[in-house]
C-alpha positions as CSV (number, residue, x, y, z in Angstrom):
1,X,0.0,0.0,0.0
2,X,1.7,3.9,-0.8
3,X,1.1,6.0,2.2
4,X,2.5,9.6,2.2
5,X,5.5,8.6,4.0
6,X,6.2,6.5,0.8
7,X,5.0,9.3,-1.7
8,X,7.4,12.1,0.0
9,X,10.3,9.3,0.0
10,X,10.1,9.7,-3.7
11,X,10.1,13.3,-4.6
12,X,12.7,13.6,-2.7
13,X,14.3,10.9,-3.4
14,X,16.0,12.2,-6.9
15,X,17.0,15.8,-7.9
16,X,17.1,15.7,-11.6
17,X,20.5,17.5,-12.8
18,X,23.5,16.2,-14.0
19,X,24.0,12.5,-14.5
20,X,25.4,11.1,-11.1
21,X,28.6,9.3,-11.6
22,X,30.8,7.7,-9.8
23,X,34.6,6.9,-10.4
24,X,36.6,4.2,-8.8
25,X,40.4,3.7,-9.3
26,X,41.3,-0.1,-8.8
27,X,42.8,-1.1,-5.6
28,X,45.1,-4.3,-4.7
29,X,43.8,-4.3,-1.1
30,X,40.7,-7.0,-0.5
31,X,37.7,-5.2,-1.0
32,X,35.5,-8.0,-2.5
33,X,32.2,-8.0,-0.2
34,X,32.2,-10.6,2.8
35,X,30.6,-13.7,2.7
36,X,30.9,-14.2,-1.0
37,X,32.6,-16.7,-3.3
38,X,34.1,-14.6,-6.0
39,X,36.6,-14.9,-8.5
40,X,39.7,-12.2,-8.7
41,X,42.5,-11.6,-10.6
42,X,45.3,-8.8,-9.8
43,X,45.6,-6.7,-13.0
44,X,48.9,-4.1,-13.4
45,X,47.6,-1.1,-13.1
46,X,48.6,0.2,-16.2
47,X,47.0,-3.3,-17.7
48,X,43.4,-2.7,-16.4
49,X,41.0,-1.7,-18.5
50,X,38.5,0.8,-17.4
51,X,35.3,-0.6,-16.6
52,X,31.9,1.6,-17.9
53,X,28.8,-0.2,-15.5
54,X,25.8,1.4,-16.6
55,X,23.1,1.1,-13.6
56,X,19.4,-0.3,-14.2
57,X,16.3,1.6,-13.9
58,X,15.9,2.5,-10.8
59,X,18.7,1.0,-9.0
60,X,20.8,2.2,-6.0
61,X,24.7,3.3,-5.9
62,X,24.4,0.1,-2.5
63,X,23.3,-2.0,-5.9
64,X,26.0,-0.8,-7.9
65,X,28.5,-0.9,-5.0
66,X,28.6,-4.9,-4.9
67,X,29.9,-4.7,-8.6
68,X,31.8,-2.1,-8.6
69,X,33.7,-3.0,-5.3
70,X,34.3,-6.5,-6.7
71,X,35.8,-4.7,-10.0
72,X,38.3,-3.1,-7.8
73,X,39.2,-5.8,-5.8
74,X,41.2,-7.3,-8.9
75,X,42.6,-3.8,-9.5
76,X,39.9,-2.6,-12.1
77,X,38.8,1.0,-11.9
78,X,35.4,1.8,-12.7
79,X,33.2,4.7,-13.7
80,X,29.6,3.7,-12.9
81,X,26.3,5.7,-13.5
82,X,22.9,5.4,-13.3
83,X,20.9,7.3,-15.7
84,X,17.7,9.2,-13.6
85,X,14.3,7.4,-14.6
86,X,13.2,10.7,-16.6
87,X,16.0,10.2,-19.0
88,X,14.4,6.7,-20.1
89,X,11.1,8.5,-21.4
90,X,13.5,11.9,-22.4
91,X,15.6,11.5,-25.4
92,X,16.3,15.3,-25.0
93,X,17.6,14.5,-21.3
94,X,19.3,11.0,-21.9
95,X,21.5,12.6,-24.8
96,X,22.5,15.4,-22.4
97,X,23.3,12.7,-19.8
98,X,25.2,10.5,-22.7
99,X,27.7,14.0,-23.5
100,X,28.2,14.2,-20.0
101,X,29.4,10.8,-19.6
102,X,31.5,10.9,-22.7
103,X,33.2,14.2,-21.2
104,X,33.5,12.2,-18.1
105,X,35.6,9.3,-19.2
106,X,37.7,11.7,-21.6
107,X,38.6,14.1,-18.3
108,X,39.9,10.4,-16.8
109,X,41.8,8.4,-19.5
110,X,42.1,11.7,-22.1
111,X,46.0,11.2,-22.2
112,X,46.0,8.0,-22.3
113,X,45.1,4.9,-23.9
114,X,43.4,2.6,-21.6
115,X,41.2,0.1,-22.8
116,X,37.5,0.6,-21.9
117,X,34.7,-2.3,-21.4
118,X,31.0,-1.7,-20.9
119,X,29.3,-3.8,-18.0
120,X,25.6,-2.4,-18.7
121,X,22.7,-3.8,-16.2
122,X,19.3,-4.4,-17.6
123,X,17.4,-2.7,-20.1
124,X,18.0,0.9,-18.8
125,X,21.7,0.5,-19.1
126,X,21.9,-1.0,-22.6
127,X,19.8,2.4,-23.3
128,X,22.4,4.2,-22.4
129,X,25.1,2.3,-24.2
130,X,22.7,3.4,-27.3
131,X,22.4,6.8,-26.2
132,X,26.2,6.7,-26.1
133,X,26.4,5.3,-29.6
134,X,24.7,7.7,-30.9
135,X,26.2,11.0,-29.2
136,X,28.0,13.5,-31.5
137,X,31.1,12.4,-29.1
138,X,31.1,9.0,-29.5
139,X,34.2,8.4,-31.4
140,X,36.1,10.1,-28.9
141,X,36.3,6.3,-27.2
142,X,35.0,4.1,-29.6
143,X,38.4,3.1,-30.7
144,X,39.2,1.9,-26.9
145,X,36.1,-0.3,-26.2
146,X,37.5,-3.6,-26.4
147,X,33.8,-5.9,-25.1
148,X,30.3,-5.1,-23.7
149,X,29.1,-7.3,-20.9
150,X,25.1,-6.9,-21.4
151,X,22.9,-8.3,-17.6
152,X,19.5,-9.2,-18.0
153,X,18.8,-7.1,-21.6
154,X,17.6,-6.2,-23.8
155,X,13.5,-6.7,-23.3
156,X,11.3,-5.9,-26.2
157,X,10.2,-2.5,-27.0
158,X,6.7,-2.9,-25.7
159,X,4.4,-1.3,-23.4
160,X,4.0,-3.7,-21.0
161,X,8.0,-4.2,-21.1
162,X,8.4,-0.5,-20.1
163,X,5.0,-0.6,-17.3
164,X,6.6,-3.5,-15.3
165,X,10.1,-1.9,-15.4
166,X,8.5,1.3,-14.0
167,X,6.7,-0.3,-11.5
168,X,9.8,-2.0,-10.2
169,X,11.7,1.3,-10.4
170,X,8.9,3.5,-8.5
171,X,8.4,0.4,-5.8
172,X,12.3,0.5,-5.0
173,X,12.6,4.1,-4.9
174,X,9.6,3.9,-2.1
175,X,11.6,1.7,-0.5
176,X,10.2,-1.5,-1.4
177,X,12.5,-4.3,-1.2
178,X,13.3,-6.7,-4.1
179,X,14.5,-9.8,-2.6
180,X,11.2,-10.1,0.1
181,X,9.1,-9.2,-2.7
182,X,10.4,-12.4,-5.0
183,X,9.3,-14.9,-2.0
184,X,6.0,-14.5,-2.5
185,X,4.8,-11.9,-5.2
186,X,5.2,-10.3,-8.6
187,X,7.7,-7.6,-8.2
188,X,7.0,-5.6,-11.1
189,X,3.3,-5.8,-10.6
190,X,1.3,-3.7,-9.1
191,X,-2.9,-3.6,-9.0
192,X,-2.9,0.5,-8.6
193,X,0.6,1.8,-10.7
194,X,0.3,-1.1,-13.5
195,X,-2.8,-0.1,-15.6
196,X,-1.7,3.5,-15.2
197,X,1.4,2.8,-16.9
198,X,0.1,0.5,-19.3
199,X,-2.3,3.1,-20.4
200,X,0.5,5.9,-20.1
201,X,3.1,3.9,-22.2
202,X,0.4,2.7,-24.7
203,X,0.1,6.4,-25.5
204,X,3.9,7.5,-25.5
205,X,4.8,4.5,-27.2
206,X,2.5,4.4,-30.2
207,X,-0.1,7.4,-30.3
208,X,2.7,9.5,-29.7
209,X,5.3,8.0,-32.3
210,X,8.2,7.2,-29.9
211,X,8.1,3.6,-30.6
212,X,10.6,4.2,-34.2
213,X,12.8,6.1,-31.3
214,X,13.4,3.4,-29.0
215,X,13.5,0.9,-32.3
216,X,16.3,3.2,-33.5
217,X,18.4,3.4,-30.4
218,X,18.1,-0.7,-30.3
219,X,19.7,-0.9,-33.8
220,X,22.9,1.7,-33.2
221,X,23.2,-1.0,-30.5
222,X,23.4,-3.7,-32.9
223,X,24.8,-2.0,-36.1
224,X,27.1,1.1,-34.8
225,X,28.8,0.0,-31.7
226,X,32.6,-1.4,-32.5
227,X,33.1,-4.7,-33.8
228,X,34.0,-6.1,-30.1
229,X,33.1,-9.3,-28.3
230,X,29.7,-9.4,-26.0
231,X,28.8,-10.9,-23.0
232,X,25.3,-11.9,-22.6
233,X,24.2,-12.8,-18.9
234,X,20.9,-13.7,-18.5
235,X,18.0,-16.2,-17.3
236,X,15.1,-18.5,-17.3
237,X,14.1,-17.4,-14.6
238,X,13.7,-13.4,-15.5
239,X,10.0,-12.4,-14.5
240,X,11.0,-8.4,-16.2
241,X,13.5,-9.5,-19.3
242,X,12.2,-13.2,-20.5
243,X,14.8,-15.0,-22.1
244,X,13.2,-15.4,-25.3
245,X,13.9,-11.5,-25.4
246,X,17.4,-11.8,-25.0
247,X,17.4,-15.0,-27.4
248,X,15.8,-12.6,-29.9
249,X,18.1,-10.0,-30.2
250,X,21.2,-11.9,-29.7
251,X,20.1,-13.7,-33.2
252,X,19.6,-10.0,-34.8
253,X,22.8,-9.7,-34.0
254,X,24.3,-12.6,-35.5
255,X,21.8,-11.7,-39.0
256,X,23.2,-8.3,-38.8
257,X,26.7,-8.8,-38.3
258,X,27.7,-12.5,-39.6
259,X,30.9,-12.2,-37.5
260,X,29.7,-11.1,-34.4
261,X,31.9,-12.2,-31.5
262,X,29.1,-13.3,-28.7
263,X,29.3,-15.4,-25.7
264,X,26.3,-16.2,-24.0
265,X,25.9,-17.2,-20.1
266,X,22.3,-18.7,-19.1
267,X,21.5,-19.2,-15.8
268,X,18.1,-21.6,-15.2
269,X,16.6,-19.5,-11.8
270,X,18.0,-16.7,-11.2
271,X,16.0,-13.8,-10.9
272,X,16.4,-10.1,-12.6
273,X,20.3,-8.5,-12.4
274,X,20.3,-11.2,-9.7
275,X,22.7,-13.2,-11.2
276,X,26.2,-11.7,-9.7
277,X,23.9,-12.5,-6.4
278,X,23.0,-16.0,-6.3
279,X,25.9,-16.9,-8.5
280,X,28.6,-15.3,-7.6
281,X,31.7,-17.8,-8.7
282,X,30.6,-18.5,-11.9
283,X,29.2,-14.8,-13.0
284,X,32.3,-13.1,-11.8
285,X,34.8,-16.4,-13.2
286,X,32.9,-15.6,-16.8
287,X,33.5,-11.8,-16.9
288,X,36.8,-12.0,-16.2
289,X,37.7,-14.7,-18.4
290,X,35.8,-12.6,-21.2
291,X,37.3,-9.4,-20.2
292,X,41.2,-10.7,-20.9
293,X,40.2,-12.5,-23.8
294,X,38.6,-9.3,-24.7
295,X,42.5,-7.4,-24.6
296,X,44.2,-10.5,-25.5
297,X,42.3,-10.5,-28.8
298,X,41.2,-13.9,-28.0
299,X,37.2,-14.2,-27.9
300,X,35.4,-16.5,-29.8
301,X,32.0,-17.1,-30.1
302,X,30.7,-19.8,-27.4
303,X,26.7,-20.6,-26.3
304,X,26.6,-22.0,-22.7
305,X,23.9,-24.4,-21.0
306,X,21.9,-22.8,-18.8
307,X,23.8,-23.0,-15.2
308,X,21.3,-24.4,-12.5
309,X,22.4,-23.7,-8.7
310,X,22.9,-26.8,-6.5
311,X,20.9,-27.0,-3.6
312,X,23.0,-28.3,-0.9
């Protein structure tokens, strides 16, 4: 139920400026979060590539921490984001947040030439790899982006797809929590906020022509970003992105570009961008063995069984 106490959480919850960012530089000291069973390497520090993790609609910099944190833990510096939920409907606002996130990583790395791979988190952050793509600026670091890990994306561009993504952004932002919610209900469902986005996304979406927008966006994703090896990380399991999503654009992909590098990583019940959660070894043992195949030069193609977790 939304009281007021929930309501006020909200507005004040998010001041929408500038694109909140947040850089990391690696570290060699054992930062890896307690408790879990993580793989880590020790990069050089003039070895590691910079790491781009582009948040999910929504989510929390205590989210973003666990993977940023681990990232540094092998001596990985990061720049993480998370675009503001108005910038998802905005074009206008998500391309002034892409220039300032392109200005971002050139203030960093300008003088240098250090290798950049995107780690983008649901369908909000591939979004914002596409509003990247297609920024004015873009080619300012194309040449460095050496692999693109892509968690739980992309969904379809549907109305429904965008209602239940909402409803799981507004719910967290009043302080709803994820993992009670998956015991028992539908997180991204909700009897008074879903029909109100349905109909408000029906409209945007199609009566207001923004479909051929989104549709655009999807395919600078597919055709303009560099010819670089991709990660896919997703699941069976998925109640906001189903598989068959995922499954779906990975094979535009492969029509699109007939040598596209992708790898693909299925878990069989883990829920959304809860994979680096409930399997920690084998999520973080596949991105780094991607990443240094990725700036060895090495990646090849591979499809994966999905991965089941062992009940002991």
């Amino acid at each position: 139920m939304l009281t007021t106490r929930h309501v006020a959480r909200f507005v004040n919850a998010r001041r929408f400026g500038k694109l909140p960012i947040e850089y990391k530089p690696g570290s060699l000291l054992d930062m890896q979060p307690s408790g879990q069973n993580l793989f880590t390497v020790s990069y050089k520090h003039d070895e590691a590539p910079l790491v781009c993790v582009l948040g999910w609609l929504g989510a929390e910099w205590r989210h973003l921490n666990k993977f940023t944190t681990w990232y540094n833990s092998c001596n990985i510096p990061t720049l993480a984001t998370i675009p503001r939920l108005p910038s998802t409907v905005s074009h206008s606002l998500g391309k002034r947040y892409a220039t300032q996130y392109i200005d971002q990583i050139q203030s960093l790395h300008q003088d240098s030439n250090r290798p950049i791979i995107f780690h983008t988190l649901s369908g909000n952050g591939l979004l914002f790899l596409g509003r990247l793509i297609h920024d004015p600026n873009f080619h300012l670091i194309k040449h460095r982006i050496r692999g693109v890990v892509i968690d739980s994306a992309p969904p379809e561009i549907r109305a429904d797809r965008f209602s239940r993504g909402f409803v799981g952004a507004t719910k967290t932002l009043l302080g709803y929590k994820m993992s009670t919610a998956y015991a028992n209900t539908d997180f991204y469902h909700n009897p008074f906020l879903t029909p109100i986005f349905e109909f408000l996304f029906n409209i945007f979406l199609i009566r207001m022509g923004k479909l051929k927008q989104f549709e655009t966006i999807r395919q600078d994703v597919i055709k303009k970003q560099p010819h670089v090896p991709q990660l896919y990380l997703f699941s069976d399991a998925d109640e906001l992105v189903p598989p068959q999503d995922v499954t779906n654009f990975i094979n535009m992909n492969k029509s699109a570009r007939h040598d596209a590098l992708i790898q693909e990583l299925r878990f069989k019940d883990s829920k959304h961008v809860q994979h680096f959660k409930m399997y920690p070894k084998e999520y973080s043992t596949s991105i780094l063995n991607f990443i240094e195949k990725c700036l060895s030069g090495n990646a090849q193609p591979t499809s994966s069984q999905p991965v089941v977790k062992k009940i002991k």
